[in-house]
LUMGUNU-534250 format. One record per atom (N, C-alpha, C): atom name; x negated, y, z negated; residue in one letter. Coordinates in nm, 2 decimals, padded with zeros to 4 digits, m for minus. Example, Ala and Ser with C-alpha at 12.3 -4.5 7.8 and 13.67 -1.06 7.14 Angstrom:
BEGIN
+-------+--------+--------+--------+-------+
! kolnu !     c1 !     c2 !     c3 ! kollo !
+-------+--------+--------+--------+-------+
!     N ! m01.32 ! m00.57 ! m00.78 !     A !
!    CA ! m01.23 ! m00.45 ! m00.78 !     A !
!     C ! m01.32 ! m00.33 ! m00.78 !     A !
!     N ! m01.28 ! m00.22 ! m00.71 !     S !
!    CA ! m01.37 ! m00.11 ! m00.71 !     S !
!     C ! m01.29 !  00.00 ! m00.79 !     S !
+-------+--------+--------+--------+-------+
This chain:
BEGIN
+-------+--------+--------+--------+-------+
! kolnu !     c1 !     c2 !     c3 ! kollo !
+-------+--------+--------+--------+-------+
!     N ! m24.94 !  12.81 ! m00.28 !     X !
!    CA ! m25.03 !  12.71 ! m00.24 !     X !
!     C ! m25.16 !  12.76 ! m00.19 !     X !
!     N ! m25.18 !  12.90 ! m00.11 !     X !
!    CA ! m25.25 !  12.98 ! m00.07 !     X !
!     C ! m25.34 !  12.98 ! m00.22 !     X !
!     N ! m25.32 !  13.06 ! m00.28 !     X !
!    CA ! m25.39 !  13.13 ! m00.40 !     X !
!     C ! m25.45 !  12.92 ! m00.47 !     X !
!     N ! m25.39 !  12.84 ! m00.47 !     X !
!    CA ! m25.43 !  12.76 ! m00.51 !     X !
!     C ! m25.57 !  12.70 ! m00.42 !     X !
!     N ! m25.55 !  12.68 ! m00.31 !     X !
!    CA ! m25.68 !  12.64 ! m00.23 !     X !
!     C ! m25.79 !  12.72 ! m00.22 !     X !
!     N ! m25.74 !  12.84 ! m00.21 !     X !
!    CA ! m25.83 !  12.98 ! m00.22 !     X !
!     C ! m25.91 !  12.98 ! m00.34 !     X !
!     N ! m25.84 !  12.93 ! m00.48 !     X !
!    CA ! m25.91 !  12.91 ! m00.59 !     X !
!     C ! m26.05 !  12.77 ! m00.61 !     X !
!     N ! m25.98 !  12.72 ! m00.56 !     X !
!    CA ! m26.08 !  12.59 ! m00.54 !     X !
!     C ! m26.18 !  12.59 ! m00.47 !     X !
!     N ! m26.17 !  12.67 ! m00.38 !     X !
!    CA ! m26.28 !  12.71 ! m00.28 !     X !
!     C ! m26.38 !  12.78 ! m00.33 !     X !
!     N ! m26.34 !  12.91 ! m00.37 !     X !
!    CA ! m26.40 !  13.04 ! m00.49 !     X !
!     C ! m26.50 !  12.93 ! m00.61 !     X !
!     N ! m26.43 !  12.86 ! m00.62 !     X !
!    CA ! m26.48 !  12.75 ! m00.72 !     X !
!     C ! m26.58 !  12.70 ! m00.69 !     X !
!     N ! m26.56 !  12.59 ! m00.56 !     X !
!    CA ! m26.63 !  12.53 ! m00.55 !     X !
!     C ! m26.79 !  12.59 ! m00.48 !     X !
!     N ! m26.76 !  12.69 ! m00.41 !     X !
!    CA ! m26.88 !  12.77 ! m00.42 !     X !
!     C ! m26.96 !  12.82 ! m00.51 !     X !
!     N ! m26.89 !  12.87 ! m00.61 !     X !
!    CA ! m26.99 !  12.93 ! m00.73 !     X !
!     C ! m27.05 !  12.79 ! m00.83 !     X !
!     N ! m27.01 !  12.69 ! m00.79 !     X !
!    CA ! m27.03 !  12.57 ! m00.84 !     X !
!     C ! m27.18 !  12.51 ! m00.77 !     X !
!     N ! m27.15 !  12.57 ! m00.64 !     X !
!    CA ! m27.30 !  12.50 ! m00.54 !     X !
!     C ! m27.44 !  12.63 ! m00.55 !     X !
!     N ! m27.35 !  12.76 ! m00.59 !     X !
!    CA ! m27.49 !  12.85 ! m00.57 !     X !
!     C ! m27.51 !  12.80 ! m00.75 !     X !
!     N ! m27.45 !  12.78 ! m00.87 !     X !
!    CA ! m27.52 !  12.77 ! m00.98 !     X !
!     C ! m27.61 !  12.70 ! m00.97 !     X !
!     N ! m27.58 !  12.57 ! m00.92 !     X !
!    CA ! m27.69 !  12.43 ! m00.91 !     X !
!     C ! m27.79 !  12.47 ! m00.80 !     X !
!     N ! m27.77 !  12.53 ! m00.71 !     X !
!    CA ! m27.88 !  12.58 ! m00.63 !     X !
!     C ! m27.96 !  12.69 ! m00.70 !     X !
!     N ! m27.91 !  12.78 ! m00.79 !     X !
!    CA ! m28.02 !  12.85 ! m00.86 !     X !
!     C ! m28.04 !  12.77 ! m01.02 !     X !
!     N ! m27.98 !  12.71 ! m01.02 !     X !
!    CA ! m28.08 !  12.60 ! m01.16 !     X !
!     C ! m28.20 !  12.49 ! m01.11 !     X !
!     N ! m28.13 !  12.46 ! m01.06 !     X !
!    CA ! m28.22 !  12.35 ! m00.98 !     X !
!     C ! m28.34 !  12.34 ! m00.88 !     X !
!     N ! m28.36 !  12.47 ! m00.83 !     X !
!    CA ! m28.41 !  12.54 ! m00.72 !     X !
!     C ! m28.43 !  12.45 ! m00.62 !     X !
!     N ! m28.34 !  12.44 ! m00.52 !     X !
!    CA ! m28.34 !  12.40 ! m00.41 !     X !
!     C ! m28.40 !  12.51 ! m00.28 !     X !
!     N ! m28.41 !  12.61 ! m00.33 !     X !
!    CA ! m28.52 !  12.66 ! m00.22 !     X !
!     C ! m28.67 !  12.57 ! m00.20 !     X !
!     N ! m28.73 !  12.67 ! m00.10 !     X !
!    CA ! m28.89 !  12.60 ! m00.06 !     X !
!     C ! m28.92 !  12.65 ! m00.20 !     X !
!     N ! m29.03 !  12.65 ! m00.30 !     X !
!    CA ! m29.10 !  12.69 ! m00.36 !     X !
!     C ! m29.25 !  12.74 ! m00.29 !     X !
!     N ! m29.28 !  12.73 ! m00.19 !     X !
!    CA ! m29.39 !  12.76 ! m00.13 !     X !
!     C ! m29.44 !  12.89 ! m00.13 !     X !
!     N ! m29.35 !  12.99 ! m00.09 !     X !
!    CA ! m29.35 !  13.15 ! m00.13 !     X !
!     C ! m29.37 !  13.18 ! m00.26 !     X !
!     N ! m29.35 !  13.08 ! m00.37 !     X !
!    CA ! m29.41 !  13.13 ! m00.54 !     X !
!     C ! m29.51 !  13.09 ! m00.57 !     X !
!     N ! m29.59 !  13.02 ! m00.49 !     X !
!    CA ! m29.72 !  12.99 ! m00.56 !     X !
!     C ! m29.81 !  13.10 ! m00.49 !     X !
!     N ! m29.96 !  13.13 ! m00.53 !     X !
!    CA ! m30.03 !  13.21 ! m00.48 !     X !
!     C ! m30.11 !  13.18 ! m00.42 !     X !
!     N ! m30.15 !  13.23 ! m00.35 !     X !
!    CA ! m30.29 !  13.16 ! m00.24 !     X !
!     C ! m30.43 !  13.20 ! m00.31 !     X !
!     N ! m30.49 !  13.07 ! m00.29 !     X !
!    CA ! m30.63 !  13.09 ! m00.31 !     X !
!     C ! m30.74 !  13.11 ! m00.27 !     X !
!     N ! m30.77 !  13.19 ! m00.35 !     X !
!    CA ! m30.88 !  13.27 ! m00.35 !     X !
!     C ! m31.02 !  13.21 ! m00.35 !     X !
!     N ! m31.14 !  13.23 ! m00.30 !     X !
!    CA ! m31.26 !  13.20 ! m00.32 !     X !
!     C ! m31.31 !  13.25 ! m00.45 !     X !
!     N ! m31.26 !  13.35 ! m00.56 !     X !
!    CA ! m31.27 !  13.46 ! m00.62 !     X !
!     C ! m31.27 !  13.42 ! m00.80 !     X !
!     N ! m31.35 !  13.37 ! m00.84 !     X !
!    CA ! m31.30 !  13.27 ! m00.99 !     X !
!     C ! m31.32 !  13.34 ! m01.12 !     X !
!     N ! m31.22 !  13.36 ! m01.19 !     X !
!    CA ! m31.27 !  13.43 ! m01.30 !     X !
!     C ! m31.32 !  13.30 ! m01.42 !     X !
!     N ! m31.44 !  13.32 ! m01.46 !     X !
!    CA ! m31.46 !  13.21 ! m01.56 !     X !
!     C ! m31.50 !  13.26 ! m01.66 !     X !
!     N ! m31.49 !  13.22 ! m01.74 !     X !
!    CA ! m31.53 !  13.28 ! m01.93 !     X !
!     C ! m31.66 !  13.20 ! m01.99 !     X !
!     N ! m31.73 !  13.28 ! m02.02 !     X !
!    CA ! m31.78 !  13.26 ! m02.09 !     X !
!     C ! m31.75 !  13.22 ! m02.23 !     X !
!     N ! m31.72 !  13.07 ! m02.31 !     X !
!    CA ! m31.66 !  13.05 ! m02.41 !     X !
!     C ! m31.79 !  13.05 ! m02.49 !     X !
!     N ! m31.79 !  13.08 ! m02.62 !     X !
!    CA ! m31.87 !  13.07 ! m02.74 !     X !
!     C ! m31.79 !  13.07 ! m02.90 !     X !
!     N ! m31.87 !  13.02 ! m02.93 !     X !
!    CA ! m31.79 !  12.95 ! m03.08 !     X !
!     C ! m31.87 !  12.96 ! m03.20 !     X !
!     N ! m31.82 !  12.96 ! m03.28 !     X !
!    CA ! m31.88 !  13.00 ! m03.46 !     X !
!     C ! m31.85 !  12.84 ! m03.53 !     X !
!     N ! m31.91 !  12.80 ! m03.60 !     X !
!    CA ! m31.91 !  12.71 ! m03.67 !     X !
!     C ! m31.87 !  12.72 ! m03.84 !     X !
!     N ! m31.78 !  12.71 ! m03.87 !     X !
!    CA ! m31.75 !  12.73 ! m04.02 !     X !
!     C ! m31.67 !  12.65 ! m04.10 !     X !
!     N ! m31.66 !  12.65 ! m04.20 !     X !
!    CA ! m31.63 !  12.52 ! m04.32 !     X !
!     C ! m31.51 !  12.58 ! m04.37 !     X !
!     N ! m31.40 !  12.56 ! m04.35 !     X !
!    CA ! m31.25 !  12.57 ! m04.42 !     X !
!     C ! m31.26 !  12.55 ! m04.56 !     X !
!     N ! m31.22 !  12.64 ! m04.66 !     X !
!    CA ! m31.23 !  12.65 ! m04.77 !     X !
!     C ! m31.04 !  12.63 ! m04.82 !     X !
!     N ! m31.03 !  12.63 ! m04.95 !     X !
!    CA ! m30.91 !  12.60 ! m05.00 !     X !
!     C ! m30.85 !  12.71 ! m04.96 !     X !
!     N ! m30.72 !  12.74 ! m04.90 !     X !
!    CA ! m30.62 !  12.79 ! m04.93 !     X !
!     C ! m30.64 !  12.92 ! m04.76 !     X !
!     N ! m30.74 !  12.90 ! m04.69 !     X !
!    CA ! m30.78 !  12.94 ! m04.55 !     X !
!     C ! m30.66 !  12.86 ! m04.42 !     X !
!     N ! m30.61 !  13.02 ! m04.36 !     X !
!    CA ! m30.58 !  12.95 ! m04.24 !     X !
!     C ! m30.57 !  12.98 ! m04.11 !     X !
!     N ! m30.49 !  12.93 ! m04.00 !     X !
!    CA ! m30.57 !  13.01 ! m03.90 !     X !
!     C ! m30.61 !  13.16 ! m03.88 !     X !
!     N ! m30.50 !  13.19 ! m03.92 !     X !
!    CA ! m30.46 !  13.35 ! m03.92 !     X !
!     C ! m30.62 !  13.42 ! m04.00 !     X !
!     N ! m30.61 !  13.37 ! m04.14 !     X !
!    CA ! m30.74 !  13.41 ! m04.23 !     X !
!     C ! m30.89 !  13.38 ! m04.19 !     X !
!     N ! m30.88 !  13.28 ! m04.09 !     X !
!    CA ! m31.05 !  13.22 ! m04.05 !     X !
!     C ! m31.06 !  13.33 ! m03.91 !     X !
!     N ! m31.00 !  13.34 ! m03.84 !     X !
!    CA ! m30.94 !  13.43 ! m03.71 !     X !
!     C ! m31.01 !  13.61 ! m03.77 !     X !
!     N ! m30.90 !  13.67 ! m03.81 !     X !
!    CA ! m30.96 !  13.73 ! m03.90 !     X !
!     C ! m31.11 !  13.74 ! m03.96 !     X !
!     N ! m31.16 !  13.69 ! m04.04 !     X !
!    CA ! m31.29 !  13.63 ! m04.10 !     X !
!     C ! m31.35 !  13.70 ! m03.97 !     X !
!     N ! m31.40 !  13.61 ! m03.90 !     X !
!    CA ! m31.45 !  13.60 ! m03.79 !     X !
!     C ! m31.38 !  13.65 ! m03.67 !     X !
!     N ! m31.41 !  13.84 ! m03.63 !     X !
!    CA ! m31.34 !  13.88 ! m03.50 !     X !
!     C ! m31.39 !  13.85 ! m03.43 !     X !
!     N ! m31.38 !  13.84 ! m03.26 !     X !
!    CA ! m31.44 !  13.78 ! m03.14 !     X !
!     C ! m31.48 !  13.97 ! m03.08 !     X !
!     N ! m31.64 !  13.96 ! m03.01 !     X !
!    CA ! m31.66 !  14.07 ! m02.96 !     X !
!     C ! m31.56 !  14.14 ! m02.89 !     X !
!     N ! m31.51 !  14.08 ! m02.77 !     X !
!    CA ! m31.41 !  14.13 ! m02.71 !     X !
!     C ! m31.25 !  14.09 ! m02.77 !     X !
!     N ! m31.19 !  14.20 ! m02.75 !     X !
!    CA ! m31.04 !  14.18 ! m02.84 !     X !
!     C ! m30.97 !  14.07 ! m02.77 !     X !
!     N ! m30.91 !  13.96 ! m02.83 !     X !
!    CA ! m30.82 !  13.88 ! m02.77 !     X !
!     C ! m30.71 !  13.85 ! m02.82 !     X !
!     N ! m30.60 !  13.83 ! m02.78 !     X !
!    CA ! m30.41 !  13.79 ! m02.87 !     X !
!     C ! m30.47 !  13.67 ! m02.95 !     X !
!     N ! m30.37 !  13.68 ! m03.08 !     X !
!    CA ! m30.38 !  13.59 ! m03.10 !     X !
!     C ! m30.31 !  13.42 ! m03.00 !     X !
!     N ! m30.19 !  13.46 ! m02.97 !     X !
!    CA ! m30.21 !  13.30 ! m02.90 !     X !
!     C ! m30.31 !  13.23 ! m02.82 !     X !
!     N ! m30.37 !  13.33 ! m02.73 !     X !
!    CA ! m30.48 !  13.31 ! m02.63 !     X !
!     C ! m30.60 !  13.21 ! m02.72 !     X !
!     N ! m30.68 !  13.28 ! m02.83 !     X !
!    CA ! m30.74 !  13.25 ! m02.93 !     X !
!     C ! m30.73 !  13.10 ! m02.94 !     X !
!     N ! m30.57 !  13.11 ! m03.06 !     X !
!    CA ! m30.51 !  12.96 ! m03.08 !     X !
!     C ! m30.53 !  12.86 ! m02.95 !     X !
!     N ! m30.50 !  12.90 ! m02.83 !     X !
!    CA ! m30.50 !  12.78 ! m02.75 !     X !
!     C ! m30.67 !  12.71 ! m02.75 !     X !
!     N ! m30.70 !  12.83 ! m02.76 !     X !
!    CA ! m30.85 !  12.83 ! m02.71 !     X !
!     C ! m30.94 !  12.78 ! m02.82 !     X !
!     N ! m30.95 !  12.71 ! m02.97 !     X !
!    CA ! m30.91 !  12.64 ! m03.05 !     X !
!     C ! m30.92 !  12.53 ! m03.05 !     X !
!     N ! m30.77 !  12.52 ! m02.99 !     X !
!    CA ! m30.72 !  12.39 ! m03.01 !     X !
!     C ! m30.79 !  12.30 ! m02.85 !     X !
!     N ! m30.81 !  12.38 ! m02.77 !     X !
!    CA ! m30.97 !  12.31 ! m02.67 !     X !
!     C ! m31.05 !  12.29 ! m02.71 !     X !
!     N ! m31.17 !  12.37 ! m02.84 !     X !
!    CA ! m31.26 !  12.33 ! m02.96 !     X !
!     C ! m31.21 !  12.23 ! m03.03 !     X !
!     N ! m31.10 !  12.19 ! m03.09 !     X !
!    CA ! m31.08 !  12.13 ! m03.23 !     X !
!     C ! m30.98 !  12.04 ! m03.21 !     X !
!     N ! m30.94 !  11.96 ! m03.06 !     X !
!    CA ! m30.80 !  11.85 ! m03.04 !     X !
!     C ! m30.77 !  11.79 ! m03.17 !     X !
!     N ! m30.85 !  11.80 ! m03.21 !     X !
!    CA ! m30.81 !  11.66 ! m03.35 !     X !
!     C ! m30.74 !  11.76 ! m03.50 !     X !
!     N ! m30.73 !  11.86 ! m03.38 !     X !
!    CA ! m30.65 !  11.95 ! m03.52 !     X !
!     C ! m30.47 !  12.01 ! m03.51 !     X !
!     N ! m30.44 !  11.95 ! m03.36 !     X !
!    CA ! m30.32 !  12.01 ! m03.28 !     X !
!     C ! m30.23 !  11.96 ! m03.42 !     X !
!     N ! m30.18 !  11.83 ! m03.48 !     X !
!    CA ! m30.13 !  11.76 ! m03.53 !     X !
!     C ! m30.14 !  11.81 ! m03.69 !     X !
!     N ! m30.23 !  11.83 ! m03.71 !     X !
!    CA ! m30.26 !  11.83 ! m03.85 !     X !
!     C ! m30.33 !  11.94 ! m03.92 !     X !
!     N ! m30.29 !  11.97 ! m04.03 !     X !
!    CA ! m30.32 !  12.11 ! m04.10 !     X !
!     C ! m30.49 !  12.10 ! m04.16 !     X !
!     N ! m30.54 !  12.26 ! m04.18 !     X !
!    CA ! m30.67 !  12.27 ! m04.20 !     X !
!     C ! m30.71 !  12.21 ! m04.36 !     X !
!     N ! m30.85 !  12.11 ! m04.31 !     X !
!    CA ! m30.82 !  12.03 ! m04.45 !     X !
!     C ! m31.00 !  12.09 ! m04.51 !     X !
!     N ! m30.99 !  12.16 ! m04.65 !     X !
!    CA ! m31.11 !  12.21 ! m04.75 !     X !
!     C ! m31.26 !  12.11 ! m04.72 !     X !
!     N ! m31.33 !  12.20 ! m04.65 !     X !
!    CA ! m31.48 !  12.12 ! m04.65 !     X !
!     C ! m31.48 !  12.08 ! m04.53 !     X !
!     N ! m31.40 !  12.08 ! m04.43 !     X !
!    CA ! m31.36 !  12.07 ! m04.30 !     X !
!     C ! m31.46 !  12.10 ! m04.21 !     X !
!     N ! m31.56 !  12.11 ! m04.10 !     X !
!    CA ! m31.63 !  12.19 ! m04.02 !     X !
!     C ! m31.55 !  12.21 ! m03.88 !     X !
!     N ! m31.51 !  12.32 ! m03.82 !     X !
!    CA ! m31.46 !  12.32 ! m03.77 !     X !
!     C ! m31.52 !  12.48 ! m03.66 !     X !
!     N ! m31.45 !  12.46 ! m03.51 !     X !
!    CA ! m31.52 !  12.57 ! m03.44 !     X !
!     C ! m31.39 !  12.67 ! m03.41 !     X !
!     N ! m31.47 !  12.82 ! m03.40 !     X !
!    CA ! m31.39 !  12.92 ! m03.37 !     X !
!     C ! m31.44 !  12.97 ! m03.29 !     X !
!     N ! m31.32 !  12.97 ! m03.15 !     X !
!    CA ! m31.42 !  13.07 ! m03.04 !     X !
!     C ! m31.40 !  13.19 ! m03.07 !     X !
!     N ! m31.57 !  13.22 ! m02.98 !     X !
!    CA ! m31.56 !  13.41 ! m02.94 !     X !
!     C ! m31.56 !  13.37 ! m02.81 !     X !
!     N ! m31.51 !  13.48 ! m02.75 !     X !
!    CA ! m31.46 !  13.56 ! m02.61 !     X !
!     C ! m31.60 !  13.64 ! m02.56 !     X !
!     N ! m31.68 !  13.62 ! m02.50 !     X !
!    CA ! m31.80 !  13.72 ! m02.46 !     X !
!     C ! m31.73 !  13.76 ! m02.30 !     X !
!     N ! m31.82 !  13.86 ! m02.26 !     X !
!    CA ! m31.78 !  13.87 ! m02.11 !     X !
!     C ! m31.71 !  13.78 ! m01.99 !     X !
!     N ! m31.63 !  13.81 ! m01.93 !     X !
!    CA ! m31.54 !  13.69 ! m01.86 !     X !
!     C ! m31.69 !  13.73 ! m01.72 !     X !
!     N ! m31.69 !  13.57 ! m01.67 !     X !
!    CA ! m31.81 !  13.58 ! m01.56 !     X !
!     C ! m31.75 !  13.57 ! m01.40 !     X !
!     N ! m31.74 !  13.67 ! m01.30 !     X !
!    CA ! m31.69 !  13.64 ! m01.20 !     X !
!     C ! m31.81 !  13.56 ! m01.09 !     X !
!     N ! m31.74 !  13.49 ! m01.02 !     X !
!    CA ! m31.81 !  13.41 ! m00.96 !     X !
!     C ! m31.72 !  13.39 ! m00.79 !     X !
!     N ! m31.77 !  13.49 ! m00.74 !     X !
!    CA ! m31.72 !  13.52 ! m00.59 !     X !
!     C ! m31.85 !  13.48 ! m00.46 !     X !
!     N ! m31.77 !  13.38 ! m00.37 !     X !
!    CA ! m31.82 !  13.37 ! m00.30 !     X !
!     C ! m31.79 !  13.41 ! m00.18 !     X !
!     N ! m31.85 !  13.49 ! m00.05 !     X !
!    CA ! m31.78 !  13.55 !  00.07 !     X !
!     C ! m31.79 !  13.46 !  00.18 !     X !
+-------+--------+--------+--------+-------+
């Protein structure tokens, strides 16, 4: 009867820390970071060009490298902030459409 309550117990504990670390019932206050006066902002710039038959992101991306090297996801998101009306829907021939470039990121610190 021992080894049986003992089991349930063993249980019911590993049952309360799962849901406490799924769920996060800690503060979360210690994961966020504090702010800074200190901003990094980008200078965004963009190319203008006409999607041709059989072009896609990957090949217009390409086409057109950005001064400074950037991932492609970074890129893509940065895009799809230029071009919302494209999240949904594929690149259509004759199209005008914008591609950013990445120029110097601009810091902007105040003391």
């Amino acid at each position: 009867m021992r080894y049986l309550i003992a089991s349930i117990i063993i249980v019911a504990i590993a049952f309360v820390i799962k849901v406490d670390l799924q769920e996060g019932t800690l503060p979360l206050a210690s994961f966020y970071q504090p702010k800074t006066d200190c901003q990094n902002d980008e200078e965004l710039t963009y190319v203008t060009v006409q999607v041709m038959e059989g072009d896609t992101m990957y090949s217009l991306f390409a086409a057109t490298p950005s001064p400074i090297k950037m991932t492609y996801p970074d890129r893509l998101a940065k895009f799809y902030k230029l071009n919302p009306h494209l999240q949904l829907q594929s690149l259509v021939p004759g199209e005008q459409i914008l591609l950013p470039m990445q120029t110097n990121p601009l810091k902007n610190c105040t003391n």
